[in-house]
C-alpha positions in Angstrom: 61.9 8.0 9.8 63.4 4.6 10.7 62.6 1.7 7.7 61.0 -0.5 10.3 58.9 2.6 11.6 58.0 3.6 7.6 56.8 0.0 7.2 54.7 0.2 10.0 53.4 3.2 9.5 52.4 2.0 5.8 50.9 -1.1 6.9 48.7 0.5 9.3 47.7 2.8 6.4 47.0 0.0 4.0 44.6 -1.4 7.2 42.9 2.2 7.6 42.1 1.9 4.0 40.8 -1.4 3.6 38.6 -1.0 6.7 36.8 1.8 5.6 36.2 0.5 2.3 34.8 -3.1 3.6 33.0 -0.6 6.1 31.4 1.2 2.9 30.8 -2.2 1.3 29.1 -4.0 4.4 25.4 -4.7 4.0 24.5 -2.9 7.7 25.8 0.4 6.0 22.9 0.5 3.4 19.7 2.6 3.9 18.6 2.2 8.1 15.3 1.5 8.7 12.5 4.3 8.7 12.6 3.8 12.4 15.8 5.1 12.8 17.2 7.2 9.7 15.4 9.8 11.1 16.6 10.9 14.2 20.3 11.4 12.3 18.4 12.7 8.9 19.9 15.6 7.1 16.4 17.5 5.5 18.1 16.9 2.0 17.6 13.1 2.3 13.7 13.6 3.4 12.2 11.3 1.0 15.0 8.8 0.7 13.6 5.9 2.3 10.8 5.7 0.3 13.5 4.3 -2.3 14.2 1.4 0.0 12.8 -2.3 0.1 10.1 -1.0 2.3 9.0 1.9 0.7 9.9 3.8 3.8 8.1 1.9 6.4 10.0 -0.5 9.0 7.6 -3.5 6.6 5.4 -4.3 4.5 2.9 -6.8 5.6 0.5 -9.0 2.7 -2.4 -11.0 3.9 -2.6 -14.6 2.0 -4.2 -17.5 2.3 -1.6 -20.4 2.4 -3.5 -22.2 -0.5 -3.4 -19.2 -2.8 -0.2 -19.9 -3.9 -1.0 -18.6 -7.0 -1.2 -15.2 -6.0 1.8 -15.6 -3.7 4.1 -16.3 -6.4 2.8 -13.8 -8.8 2.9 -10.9 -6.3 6.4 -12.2 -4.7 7.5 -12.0 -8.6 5.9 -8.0 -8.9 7.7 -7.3 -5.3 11.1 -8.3 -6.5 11.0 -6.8 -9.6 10.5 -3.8 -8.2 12.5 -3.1 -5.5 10.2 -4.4 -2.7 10.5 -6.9 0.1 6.9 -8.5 1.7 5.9 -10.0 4.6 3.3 -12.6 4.4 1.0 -12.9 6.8 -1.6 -16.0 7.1 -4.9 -15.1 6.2 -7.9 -17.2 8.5 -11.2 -18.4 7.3 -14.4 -16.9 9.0 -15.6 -20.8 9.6 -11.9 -21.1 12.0 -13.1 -18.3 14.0 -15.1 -19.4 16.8 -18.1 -17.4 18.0 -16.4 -16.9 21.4 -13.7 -14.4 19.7 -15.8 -12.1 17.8 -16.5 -8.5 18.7 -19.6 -6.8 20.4 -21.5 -6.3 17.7 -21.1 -9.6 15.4 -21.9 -11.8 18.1 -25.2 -13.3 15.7 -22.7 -13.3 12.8 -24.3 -10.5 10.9 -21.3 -10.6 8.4 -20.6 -13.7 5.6 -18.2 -16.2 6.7 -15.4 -14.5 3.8 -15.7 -11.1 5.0 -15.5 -12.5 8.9 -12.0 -14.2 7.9 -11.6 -11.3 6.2 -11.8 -8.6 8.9 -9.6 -11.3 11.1 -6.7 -11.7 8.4 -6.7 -7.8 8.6 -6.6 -7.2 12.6 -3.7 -10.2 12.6 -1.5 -8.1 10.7 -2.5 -4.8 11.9 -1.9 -6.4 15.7 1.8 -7.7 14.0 2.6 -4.1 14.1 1.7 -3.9 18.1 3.5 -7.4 18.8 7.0 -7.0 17.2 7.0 -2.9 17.9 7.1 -1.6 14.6 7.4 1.9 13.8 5.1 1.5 10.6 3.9 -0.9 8.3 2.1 -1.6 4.7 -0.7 -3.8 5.3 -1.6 -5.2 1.6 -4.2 -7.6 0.2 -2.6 -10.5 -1.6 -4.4 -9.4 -5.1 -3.0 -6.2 -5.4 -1.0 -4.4 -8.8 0.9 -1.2 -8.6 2.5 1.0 -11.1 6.2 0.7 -12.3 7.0 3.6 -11.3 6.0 3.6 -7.7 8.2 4.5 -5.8 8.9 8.1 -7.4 5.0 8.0 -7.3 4.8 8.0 -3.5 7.5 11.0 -2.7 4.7 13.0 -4.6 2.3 11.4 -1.7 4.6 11.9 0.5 4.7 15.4 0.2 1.2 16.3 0.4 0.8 14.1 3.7 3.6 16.1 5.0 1.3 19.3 3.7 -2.0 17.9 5.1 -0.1 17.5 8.5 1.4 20.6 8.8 4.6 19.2 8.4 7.5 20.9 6.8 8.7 19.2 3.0 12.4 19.2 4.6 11.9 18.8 8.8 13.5 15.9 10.1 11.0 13.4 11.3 10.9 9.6 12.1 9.1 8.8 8.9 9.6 10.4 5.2 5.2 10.4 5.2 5.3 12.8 7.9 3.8 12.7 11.5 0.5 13.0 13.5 -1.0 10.6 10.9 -2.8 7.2 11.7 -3.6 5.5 8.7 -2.4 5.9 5.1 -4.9 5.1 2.8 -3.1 4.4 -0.9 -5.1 1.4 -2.4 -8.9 2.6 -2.4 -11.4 2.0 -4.7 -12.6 5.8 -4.4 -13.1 8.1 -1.9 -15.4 10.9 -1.7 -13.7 14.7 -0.4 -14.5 15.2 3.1 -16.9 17.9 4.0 -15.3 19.2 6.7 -12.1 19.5 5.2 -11.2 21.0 2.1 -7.7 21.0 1.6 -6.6 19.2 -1.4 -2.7 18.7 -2.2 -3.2 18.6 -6.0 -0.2 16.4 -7.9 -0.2 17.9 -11.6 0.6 16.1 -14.7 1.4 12.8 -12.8 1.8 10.3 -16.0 0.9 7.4 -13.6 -2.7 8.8 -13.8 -5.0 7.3 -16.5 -6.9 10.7 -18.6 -10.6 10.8 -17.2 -12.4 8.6 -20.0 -10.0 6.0 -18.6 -11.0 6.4 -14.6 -13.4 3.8 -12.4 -14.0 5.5 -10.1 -17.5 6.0 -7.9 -16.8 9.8 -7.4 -15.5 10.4 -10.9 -17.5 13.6 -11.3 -15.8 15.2 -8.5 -12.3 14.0 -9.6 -13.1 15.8 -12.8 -13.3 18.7 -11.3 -9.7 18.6 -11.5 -7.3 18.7 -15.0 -6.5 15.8 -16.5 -3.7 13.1 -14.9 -4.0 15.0 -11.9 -3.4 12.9 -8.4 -5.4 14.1 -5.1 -4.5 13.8 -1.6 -7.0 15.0 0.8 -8.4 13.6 4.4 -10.6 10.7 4.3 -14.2 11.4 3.7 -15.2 7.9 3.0 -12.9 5.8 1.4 -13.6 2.0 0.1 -11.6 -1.0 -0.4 -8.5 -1.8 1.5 -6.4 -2.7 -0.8 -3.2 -1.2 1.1 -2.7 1.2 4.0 -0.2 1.9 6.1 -0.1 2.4 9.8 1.9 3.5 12.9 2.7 2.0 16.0 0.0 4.1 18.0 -2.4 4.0 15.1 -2.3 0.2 15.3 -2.8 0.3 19.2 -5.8 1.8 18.6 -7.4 0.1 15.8 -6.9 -3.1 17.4 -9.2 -0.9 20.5 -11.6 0.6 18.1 -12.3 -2.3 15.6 -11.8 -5.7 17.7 -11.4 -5.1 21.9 -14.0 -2.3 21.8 -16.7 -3.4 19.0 -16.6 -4.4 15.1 -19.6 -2.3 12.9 -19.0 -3.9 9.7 -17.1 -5.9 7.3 -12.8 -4.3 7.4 -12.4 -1.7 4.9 -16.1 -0.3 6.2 -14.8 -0.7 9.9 -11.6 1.0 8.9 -12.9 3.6 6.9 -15.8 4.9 10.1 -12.6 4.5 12.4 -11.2 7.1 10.2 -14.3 9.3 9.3 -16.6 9.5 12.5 -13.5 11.1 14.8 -14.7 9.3 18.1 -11.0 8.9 18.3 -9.5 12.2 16.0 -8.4 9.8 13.3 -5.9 11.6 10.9 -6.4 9.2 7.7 -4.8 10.4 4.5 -6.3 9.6 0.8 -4.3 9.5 -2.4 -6.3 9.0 -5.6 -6.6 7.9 -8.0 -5.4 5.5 -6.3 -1.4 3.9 -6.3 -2.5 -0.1 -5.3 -6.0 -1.7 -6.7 -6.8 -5.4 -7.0 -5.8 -7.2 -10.4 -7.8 -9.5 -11.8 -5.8 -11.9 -14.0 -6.3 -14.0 -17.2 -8.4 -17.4 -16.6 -11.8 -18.2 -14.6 -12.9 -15.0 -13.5 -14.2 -17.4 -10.0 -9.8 -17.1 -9.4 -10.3 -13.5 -8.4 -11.9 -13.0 -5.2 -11.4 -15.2 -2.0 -14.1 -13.0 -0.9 -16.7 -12.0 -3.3 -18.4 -14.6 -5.6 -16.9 -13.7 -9.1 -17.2 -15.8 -12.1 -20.0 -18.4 -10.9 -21.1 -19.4 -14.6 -17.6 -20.1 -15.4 -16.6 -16.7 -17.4 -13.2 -16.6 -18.0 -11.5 -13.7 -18.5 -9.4 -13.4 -22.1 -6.5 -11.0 -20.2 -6.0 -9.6 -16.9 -6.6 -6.3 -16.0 -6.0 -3.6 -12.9 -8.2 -0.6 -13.0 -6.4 2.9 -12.4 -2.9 1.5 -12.9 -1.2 2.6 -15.8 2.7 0.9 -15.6 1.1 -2.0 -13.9 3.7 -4.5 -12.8 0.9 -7.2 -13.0 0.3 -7.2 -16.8 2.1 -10.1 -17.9 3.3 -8.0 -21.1 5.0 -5.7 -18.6 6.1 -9.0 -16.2 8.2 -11.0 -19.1 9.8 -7.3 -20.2 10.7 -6.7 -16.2 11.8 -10.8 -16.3 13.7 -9.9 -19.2 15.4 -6.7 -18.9 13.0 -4.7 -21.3 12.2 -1.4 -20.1 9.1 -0.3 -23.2 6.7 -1.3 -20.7 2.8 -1.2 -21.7 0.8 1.5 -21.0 -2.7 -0.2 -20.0 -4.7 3.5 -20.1 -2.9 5.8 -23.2 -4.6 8.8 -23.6 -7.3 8.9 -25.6 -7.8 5.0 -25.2 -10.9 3.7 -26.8 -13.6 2.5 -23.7 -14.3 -1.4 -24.3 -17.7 -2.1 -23.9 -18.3 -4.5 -21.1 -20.2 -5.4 -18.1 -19.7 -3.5 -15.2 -18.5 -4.9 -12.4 -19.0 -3.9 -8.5 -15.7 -1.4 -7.4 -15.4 -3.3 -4.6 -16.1 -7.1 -3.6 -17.9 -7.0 -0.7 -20.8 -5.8 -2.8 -22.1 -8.9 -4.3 -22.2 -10.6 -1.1 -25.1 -7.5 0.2 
């Protein structure tokens, strides 16, 4: 070969090279979006996406008020910490909302003012989903705690939605959860088993789990029923709180139908919770529990913890924050400064065999002391 042609030839080489590699490097070659990996998915790489920013959905939408900065700096703290990018969404005040734009059904404003702004705050981010053509989303309260360990936790869930729909663990489909469900209910309260459905994916031995002693839950005696640290997906027989679920594009068309346009029966997670239950529209809503997302309630005036409910009126404060259910939780400032820090001997809020402190019971869900 000619000198000239050998240089050329070794130059064009040297260009091959360093494209691919910048190629390899670029930013727009990391993990696609859930609304797109799948259609070129190889069933090996299933569950991949839930190890993304978005936990496998296209976003992940949190409902704040702008004035609770507090809460959006301690939750925008957790998210990065963990691996997790967030969407904030405005939350509105019932008293904003005039009378003209509530549903059939709330027209005397049977519900308080909070839950009102409440159920509002939720449809706005739930009609974000319908408006900028998302695939899926997490809809998330701006109180909410989760467990270190997370996103390994959910390719457990993810598995037994794929089992409750029918769905092959290693078919190729446009999200890692599965399809032909609406609503993906992983921050409850509790949820009793449905009675007209009685499959139960059973996750054993899941160290996220607190032993039973440690569990609040309203339907403890039927999680019993079940071994120690086990996690249960099942339908939706009647779940509470709304903590964090995730929904579809179509699922999101027709909530904004079923719990605004058409009529609105009660305050949100209620409203949510018949849409899935009472199958005027065959509702496929899927429970994990105990659950992966519950509220936190920090250190300081317990009158901080709910913009809903009406905590901490006689001043209490509380000594040191706490998240029911949550072992790892990301929200214990112990487990915050260690994450902050590099530290990885995270606290374990609910080791086996814990003692039970003594204390007064509080409501499982907010909207209780408002009744």
């Amino acid at each position: 070969m000619p000198p000239r042609a050998l240089v050329f030839s070794i130059a064009a080489l040297v260009s091959l090279v360093l494209i691919v590699n910048l190629g390899l490097r670029s930013p727009s070659a990391s993990i696609p979006k859930a609304a797109t990996f799948w259609k070129n998915s190889n069933p090996k790489d299933s569950f991949k996406p839930i190890q993304n920013e978005t936990l496998g959905f296209e976003k992940i939408f949190v409902v704040n008020l702008p004035e609770r900065t507090d809460k959006r700096d301690a939750l925008t703290l957790a998210a990065s910490l963990t691996g997790i990018k967030l969407d904030f969404v405005p939350a509105i005040k019932g008293e904003d909302i005039i009378d003209k734009a509530l549903p059939v059904g709330q027209e005397d404003r049977k519900m308080s003012q909070n839950n009102i702004g409440s159920w509002r705050s939720h449809m706005n981010a739930i009609r974000a989903v319908v408006d900028q053509g998302l695939s899926s989303a997490l809809i998330l309260e701006d109180d909410v705690d989760w467990d270190i360990r997370l996103k390994s936790q959910l390719v457990d869930f993810a598995k037994g939605a794929r089992w409750l729909m029918d769905n092959p663990t290693n078919a190729p489909t446009h999200s890692p959860y599965g399809e032909g469900w609406d609503v993906l209910w992983i921050g409850v309260c509790s949820d009793v088993f449905p009675t007209d459905d009685d499959r139960m994916y059973v996750i054993p031995n899941d160290q996220g789990v607190p032993d039973h002693i440690s569990l609040k839950l309203n339907n403890i005696d039927q999680v019993k029923t079940y071994p120690e640290h086990s996690r249960l997906i099942h339908m939706a027989g009647g779940p509470i709180c709304s903590f964090a679920y995730a929904v579809n594009y179509r699922s999101a068309q027709k909530l904004l139908f079923g719990a605004s346009v058409k009529e609105l029966r009660g305050i949100f997670d209620n409203a949510l919770s018949w849409w899935c239950t009472d199958h005027s529209e065959d509702a496929q809503c899927i429970v994990g529990q105990p659950t992966y997302f519950f509220h936190h309630r920090p250190a300081g005036l317990e009158s901080k913890i709910s913009d809903i409910g009406a905590y901490g009126g006689d001043g209490k404060v509380r000594k040191k924050g706490e998240t029911q259910n949550i072992r790892w939780s990301v929200r214990n400032l112990v487990n915050l400064e260690k994450l902050v820090t590099g530290q990885t001997d995270y606290e374990d809020s609910y080791p086996d065999g814990a003692a039970v402190v003594a204390r007064d019971e509080e409501p499982l869900w907010n909207e209780t002391v408002l009744r």
